[in-house]
Backbone as CSV, one residue per row, in Angstrom:
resi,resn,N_x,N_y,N_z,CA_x,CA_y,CA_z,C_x,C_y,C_z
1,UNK,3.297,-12.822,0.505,4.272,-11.797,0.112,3.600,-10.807,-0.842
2,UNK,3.797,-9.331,-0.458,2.980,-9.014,-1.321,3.678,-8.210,-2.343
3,UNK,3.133,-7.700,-3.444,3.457,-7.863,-4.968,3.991,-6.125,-5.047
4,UNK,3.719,-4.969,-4.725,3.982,-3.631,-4.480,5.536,-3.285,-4.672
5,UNK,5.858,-3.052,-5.599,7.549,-2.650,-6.089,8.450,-4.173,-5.377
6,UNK,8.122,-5.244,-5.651,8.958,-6.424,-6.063,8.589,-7.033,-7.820
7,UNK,10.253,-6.542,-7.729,10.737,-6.502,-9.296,11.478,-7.868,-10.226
8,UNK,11.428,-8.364,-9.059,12.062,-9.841,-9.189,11.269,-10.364,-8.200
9,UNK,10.601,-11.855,-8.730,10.135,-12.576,-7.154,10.773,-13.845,-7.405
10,UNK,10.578,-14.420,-6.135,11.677,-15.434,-5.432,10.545,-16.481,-6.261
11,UNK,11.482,-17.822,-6.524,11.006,-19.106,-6.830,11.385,-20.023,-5.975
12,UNK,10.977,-20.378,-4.650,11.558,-20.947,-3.949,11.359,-22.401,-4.392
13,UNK,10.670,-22.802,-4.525,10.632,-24.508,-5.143,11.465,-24.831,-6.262
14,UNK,11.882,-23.932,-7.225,12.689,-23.839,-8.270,14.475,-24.086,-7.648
15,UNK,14.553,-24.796,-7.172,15.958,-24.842,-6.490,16.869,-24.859,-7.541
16,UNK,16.795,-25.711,-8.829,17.943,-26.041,-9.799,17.687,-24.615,-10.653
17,UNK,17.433,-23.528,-10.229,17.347,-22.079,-11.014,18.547,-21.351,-10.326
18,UNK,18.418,-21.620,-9.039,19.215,-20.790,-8.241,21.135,-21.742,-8.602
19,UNK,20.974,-22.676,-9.261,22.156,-23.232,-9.380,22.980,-23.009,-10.509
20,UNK,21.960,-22.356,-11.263,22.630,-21.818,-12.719,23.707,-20.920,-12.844
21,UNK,24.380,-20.480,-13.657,25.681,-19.590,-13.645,25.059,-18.532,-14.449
22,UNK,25.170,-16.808,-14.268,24.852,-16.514,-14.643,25.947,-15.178,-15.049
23,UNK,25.416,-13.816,-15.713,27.141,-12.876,-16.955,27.739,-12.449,-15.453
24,UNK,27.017,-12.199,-14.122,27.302,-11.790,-13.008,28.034,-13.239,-11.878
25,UNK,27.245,-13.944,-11.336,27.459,-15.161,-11.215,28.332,-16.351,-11.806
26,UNK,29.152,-16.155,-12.678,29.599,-17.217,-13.244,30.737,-18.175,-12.849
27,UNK,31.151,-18.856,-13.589,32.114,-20.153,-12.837,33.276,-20.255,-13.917
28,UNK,34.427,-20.184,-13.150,35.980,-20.446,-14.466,36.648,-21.038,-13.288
29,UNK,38.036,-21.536,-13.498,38.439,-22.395,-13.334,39.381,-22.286,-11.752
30,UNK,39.634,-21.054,-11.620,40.015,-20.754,-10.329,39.137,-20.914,-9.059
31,UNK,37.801,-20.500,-9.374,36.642,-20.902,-8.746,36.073,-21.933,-7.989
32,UNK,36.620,-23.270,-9.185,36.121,-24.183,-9.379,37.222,-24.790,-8.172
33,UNK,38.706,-24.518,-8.698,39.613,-24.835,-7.542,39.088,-24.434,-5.945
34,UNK,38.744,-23.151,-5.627,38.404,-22.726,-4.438,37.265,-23.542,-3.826
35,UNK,36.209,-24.218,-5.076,34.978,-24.727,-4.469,35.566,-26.605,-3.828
36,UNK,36.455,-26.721,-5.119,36.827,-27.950,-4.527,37.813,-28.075,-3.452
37,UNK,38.937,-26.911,-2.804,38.943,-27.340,-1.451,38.323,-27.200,-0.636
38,UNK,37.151,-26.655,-0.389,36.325,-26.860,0.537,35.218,-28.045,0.870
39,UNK,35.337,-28.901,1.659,35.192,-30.041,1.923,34.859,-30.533,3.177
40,UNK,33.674,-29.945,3.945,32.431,-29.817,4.795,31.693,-31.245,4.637
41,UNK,31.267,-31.733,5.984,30.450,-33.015,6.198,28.693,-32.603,5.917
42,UNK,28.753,-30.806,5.942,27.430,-30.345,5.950,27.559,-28.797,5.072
43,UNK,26.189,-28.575,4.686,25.867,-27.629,4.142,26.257,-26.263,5.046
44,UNK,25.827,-25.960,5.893,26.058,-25.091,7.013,27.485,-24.684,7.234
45,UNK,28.295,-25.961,7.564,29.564,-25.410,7.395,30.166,-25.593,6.232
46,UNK,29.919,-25.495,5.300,30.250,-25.230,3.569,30.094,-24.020,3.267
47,UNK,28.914,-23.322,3.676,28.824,-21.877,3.116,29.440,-21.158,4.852
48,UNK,29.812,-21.690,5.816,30.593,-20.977,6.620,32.312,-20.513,6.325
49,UNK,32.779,-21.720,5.624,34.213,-21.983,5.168,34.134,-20.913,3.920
50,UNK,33.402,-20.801,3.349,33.257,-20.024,1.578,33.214,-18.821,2.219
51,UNK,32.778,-18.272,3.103,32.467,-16.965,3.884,33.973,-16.548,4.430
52,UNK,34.740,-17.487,4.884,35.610,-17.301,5.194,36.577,-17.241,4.480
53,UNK,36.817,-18.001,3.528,37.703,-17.832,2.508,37.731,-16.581,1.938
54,UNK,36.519,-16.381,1.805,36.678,-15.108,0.626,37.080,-14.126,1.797
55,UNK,36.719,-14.024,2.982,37.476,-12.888,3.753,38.632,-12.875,4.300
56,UNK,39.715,-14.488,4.210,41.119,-14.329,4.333,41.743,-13.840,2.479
57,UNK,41.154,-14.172,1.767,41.810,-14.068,0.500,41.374,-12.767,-0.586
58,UNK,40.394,-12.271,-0.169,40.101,-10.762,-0.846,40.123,-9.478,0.294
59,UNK,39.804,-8.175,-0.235,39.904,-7.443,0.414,38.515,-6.823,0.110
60,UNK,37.955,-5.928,1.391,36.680,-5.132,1.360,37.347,-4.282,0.922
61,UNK,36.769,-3.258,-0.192,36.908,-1.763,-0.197,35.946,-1.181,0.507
62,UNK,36.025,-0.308,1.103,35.578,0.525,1.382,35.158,2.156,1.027
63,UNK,34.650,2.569,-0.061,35.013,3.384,-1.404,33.478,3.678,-2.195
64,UNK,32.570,4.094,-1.660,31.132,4.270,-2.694,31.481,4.953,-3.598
65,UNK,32.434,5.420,-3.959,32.522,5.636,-5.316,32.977,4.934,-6.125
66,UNK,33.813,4.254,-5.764,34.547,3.085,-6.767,33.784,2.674,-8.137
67,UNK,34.168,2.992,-9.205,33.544,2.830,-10.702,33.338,1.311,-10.935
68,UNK,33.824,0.417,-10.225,33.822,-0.900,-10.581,32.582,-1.543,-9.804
69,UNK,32.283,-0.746,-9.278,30.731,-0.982,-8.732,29.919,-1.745,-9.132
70,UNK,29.297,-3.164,-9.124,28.299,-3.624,-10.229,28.354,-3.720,-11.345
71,UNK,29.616,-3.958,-12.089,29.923,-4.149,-13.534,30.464,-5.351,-13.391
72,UNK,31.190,-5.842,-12.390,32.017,-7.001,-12.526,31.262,-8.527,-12.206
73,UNK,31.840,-9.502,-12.792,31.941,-11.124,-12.519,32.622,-11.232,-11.295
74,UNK,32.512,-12.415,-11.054,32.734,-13.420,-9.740,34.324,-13.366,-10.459
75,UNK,34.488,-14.237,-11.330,35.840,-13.776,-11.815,36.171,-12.931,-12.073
76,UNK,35.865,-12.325,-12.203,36.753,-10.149,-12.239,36.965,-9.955,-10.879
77,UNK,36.304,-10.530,-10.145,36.352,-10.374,-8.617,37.477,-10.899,-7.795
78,UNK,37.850,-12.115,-8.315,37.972,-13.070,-8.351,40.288,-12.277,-7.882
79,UNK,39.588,-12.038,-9.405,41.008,-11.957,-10.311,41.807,-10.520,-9.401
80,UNK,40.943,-9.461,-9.269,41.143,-8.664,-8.463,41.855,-8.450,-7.253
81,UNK,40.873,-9.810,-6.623,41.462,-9.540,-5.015,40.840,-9.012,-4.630
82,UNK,40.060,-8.327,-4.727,39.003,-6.845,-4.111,37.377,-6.843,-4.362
83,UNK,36.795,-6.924,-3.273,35.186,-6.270,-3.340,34.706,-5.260,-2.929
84,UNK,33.728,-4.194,-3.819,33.974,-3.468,-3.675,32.949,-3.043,-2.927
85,UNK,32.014,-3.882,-2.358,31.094,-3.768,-1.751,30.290,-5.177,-1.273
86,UNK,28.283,-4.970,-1.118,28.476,-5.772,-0.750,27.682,-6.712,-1.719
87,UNK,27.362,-5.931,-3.011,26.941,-6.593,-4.627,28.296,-7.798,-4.815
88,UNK,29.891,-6.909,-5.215,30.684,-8.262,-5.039,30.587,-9.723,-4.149
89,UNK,30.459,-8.894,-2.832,30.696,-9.856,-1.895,29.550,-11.365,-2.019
90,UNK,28.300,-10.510,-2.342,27.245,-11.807,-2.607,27.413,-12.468,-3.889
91,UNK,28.153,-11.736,-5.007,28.225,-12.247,-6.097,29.181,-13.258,-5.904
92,UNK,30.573,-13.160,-5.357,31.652,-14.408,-4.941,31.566,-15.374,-4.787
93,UNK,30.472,-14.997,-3.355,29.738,-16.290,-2.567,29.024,-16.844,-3.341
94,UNK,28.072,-16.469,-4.222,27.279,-17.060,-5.066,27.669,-18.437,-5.666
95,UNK,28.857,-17.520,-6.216,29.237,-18.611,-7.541,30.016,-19.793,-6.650
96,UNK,31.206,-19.383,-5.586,31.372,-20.663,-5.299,30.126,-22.051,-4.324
97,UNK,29.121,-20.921,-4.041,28.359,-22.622,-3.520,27.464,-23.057,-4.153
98,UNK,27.064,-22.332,-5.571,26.802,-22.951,-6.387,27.468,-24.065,-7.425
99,UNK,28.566,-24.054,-7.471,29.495,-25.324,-7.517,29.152,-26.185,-6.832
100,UNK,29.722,-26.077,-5.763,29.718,-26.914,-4.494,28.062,-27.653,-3.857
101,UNK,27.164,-27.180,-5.037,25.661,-27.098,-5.070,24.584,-27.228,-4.366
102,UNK,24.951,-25.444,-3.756,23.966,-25.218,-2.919,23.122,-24.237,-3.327
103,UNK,21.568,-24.373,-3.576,21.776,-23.435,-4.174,21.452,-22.163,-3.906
104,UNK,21.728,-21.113,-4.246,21.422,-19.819,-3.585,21.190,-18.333,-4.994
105,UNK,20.373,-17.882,-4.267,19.868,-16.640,-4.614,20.378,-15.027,-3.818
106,UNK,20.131,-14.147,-5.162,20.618,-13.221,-3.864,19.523,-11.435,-4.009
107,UNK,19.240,-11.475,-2.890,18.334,-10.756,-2.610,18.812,-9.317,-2.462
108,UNK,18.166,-8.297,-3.039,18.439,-6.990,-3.323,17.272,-6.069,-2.054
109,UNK,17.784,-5.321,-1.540,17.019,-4.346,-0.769,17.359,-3.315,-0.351
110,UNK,16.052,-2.523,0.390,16.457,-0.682,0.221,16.124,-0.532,1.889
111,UNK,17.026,0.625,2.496,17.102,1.174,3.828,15.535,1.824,3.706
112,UNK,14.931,0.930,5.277,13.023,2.057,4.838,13.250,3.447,5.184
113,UNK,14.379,3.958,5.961,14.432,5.475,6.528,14.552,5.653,4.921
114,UNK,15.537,5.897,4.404,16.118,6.469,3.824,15.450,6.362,2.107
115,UNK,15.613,5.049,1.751,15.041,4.836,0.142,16.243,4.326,-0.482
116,UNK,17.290,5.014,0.259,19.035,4.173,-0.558,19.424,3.376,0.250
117,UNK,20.760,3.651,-0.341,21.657,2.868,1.261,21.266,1.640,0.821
118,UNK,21.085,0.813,-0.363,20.838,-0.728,-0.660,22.032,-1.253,-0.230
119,UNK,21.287,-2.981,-0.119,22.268,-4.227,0.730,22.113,-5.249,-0.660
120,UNK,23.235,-6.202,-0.957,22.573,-7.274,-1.202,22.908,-8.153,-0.177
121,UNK,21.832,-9.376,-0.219,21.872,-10.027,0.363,21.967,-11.294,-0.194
122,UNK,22.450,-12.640,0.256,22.454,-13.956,-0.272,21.248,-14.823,0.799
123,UNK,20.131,-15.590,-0.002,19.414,-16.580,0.775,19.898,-18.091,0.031
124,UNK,20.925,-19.214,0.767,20.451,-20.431,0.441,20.106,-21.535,0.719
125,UNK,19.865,-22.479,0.079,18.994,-23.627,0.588,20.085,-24.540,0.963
126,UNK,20.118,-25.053,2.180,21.096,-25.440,2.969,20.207,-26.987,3.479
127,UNK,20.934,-27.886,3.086,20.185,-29.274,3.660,20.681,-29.655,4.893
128,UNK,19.922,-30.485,6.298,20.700,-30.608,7.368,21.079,-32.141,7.160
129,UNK,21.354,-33.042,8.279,22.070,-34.234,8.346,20.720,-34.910,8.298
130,UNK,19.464,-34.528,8.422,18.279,-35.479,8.402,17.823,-35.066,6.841
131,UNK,18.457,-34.767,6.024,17.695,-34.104,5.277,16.612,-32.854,4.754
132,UNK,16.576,-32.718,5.732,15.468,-31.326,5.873,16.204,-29.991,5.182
133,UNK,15.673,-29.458,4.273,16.353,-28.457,3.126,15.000,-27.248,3.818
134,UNK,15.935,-25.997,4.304,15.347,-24.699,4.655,16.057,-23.328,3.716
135,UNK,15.671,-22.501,3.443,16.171,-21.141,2.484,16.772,-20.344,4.020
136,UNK,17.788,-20.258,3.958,18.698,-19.557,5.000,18.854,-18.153,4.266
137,UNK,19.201,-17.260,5.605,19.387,-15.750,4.712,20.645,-15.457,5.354
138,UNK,21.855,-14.804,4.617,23.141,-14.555,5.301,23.715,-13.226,4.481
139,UNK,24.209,-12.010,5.494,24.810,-11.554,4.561,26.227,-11.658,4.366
140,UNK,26.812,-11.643,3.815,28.213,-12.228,2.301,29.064,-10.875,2.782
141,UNK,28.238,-9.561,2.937,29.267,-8.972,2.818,30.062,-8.656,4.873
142,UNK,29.401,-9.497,6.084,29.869,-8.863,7.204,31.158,-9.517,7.054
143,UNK,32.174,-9.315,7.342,33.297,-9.630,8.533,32.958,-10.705,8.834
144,UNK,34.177,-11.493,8.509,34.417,-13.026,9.045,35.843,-13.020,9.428
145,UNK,36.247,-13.362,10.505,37.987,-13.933,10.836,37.762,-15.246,11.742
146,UNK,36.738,-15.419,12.015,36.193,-17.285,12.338,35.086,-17.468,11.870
147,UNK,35.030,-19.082,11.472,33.742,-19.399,11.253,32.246,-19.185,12.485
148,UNK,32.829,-18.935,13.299,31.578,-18.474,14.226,31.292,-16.694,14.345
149,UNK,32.006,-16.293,13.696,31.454,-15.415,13.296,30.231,-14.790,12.228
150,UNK,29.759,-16.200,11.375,28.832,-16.163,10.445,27.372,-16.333,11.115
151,UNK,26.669,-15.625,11.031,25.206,-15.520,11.285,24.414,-15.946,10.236
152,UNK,23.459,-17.895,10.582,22.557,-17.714,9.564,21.343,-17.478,10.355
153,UNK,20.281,-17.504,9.917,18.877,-17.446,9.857,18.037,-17.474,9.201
154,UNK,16.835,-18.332,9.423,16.090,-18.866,8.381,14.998,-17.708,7.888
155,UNK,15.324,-17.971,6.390,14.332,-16.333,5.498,12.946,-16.562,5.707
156,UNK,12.181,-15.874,6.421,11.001,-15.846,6.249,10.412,-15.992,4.204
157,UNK,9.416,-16.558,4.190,9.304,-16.763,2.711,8.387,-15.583,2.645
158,UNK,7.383,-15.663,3.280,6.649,-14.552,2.945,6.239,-13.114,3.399
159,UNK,7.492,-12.575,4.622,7.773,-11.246,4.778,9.059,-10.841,4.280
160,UNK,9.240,-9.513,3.528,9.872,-9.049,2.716,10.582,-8.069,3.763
161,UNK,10.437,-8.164,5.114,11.122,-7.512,5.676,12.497,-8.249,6.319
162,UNK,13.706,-7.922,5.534,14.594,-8.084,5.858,15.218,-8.119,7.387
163,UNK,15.216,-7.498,7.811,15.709,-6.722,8.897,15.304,-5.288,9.339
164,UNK,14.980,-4.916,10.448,15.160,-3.924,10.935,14.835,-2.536,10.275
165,UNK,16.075,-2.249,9.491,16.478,-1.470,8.804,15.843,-1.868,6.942
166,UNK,16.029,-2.946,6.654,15.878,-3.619,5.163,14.820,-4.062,4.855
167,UNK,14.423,-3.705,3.683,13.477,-4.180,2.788,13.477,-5.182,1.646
168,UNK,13.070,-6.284,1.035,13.327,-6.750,0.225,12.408,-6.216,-1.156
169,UNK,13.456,-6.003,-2.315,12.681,-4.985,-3.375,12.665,-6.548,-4.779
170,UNK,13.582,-7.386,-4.509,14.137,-8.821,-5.737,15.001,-9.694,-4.918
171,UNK,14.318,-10.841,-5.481,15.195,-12.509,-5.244,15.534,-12.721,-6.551
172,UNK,16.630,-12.814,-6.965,17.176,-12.937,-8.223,17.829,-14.273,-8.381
173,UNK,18.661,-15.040,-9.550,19.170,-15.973,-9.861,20.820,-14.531,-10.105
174,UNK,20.415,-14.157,-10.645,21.898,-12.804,-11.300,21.392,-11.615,-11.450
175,UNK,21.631,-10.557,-10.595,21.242,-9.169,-10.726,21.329,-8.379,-11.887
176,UNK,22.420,-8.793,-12.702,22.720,-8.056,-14.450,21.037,-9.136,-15.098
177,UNK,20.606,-9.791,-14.813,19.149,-10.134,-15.028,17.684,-8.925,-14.770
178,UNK,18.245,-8.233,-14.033,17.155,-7.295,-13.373,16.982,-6.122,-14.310
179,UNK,16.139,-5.674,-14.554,15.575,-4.266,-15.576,14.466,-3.835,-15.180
180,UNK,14.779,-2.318,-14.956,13.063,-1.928,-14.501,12.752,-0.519,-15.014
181,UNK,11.601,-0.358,-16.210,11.653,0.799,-16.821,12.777,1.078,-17.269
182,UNK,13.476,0.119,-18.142,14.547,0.344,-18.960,16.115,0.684,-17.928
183,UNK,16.052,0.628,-16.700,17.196,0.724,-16.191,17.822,-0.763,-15.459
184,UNK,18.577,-1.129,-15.510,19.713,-1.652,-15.763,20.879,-1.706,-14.714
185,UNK,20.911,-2.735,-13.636,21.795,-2.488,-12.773,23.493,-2.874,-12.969
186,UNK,24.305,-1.894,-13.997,25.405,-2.085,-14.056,26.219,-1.019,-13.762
187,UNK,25.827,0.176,-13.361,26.570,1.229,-12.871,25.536,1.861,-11.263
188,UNK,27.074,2.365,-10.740,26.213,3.174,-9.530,25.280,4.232,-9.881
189,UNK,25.495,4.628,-10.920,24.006,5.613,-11.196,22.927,5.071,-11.325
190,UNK,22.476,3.929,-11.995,21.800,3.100,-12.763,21.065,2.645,-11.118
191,UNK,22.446,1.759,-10.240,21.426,1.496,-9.014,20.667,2.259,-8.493
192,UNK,21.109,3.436,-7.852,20.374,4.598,-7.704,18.845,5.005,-8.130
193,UNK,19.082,4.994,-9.613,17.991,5.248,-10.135,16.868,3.952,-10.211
194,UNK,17.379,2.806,-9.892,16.455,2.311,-10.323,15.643,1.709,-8.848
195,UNK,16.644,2.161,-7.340,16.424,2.253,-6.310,15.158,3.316,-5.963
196,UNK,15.444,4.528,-6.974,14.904,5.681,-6.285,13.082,4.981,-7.324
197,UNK,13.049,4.445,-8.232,11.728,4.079,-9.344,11.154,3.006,-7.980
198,UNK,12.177,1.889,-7.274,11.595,1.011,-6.577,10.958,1.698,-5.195
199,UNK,11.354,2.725,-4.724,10.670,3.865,-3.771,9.358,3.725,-4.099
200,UNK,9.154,4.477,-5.404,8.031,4.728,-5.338,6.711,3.876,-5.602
201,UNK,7.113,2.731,-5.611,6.347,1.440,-5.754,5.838,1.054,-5.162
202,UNK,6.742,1.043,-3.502,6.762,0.104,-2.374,6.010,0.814,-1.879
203,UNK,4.571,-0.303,-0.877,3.573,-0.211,-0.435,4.218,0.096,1.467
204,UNK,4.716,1.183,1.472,5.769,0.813,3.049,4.910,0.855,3.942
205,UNK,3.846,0.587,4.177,2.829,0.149,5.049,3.024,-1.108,5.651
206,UNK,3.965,-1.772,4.789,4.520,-3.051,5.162,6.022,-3.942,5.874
207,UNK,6.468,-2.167,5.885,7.957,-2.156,6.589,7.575,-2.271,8.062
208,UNK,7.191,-3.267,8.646,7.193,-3.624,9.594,8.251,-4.296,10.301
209,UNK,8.819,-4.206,11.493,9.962,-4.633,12.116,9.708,-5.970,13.277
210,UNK,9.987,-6.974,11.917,9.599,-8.433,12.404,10.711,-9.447,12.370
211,UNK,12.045,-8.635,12.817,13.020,-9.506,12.364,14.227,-8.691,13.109
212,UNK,15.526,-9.076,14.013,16.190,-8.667,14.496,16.651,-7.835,13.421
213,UNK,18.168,-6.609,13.904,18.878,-6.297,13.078,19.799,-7.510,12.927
C-alpha cells in the first residue's frame, strides 16, 4: 500500500482498536438496546440485520448542504432519526457492531475524476463458522429494504483502490480523529478543504481500476 496522501493508515492486526468508542463513534444506551436485539448465528448476517435496521428506522437525507454534516455522534444520529449522508450512515453502523463486537473501521475516500464527491466507507472484520476472520468492505450508506440487498466484499489490504470510481485517502478508528495541516473534519467546508490538501498528495498513478463498481 503505498504511503502518497494516506493520512490515516489502516492497522489491520490491531482488531481491539477498531472496537473502541470514539467523540464520533460512540455508545449510550439506546444503541446498546438496538445492538442487543440483534441476534445472528454469524457475523455476516449481524452486520446484514444492523444495515437494515438502520434503513427501516432512520431516514437518508438527501441535502449537501445540510449544516449537520459531520458534526454529529452515532447518538445525535441516533436521536434524530436522520442521516445526513453517507459520514452518518457509516458512523451508525459503526457504533452498533462494535457492541455487538465486530470490529470495524471506516474508510474515507475521494472520486479520481473529480478530487470531491467523497464516500465513507465501513471495512469489518467478520469471522465465518470455521473461524476464519477476513476485513470485509461494505458501504453503510446504499439502500437496504432486504437483507440481500447488502453487498459484502473482501477489502483488498493493500490496494487503495476502492472501486471504480474511489480512492482510499484514511482507515480510521473515528474520523473527528483525523487532522491534516491543521484542518479538521467537522464541517462541510473543513471536508472540502481538507479533500482538496489530500488531491494534491495523491500519487494518482495508482488509481487503477482493480475492483468492480
Amino acid at each position: 500500500m503505498i504511503k502518497e496522501g494516506l493520512i490515516c493508515k489502516p492497522e489491520f492486526d490491531d482488531k481491539n482498536k477498531y472496537l473502541q468508542f470514539g467523540n464520533r463513534t460512540n455508545c449510550n444506551k439506546k444503541i446498546i438496546e438496538i445492538a442487543n436485539s440483534i441476534n445472528e448465528p454469524t457475523d455476516g448476517l449481524t452486520v446484514r440485520k444492523i444495515l437494515l435496521w438502520i434503513n427501516q428506522n432512520t431516514v437518508r437525507i438527501h441535502n449537501d448542504k445540510d449544516e449537520r454534516k459531520f458534526k454529529r455522534s452515532s447518538a445525535e444520529i441516533l436521536e434524530s432519526k436522520e442521516r445526513t449522508g453517507c459520514c452518518d450512515s457509516s458512523t451508525l453502523f459503526t457504533s452498533i457492531a462494535r457492541y455487538k463486537g465486530i470490529p470495524t473501521m471506516q474508510i474515507l475516500t475521494i472520486n479520481k475524476d473529480t478530487g470531491r464527491d467523497g464516500h465513507f466507507y465501513v471495512a469489518s472484520y467478520l469471522v465465518d463458522t470455521e473461524k476464519r476472520g477476513k476485513w470485509i468492505l461494505i458501504d453503510t450508506d446504499a439502500p437496504v429494504k432486504d437483507i440481500r440487498d447488502v453487498r459484502l466484499s473482501v477489502l483488498n489490504l493493500e490496494n487503495r483502490n476502492i472501486s471504480k470510481r474511489r480512492y482510499a485517502y484514511a482507515y480510521t478508528d473515528d474520523y473527528s480523529n483525523i487532522e491534516l495541516n491543521g484542518i479538521k473534519i467537522d464541517c462541510i467546508q473543513n471536508i472540502n478543504k481538507l479533500q482538496n490538501e489530500v488531491w494534491n498528495m495523491l500519487d494518482k498513478r495508482d488509481f487503477v481500476d482493480k475492483m468492480r463498481e
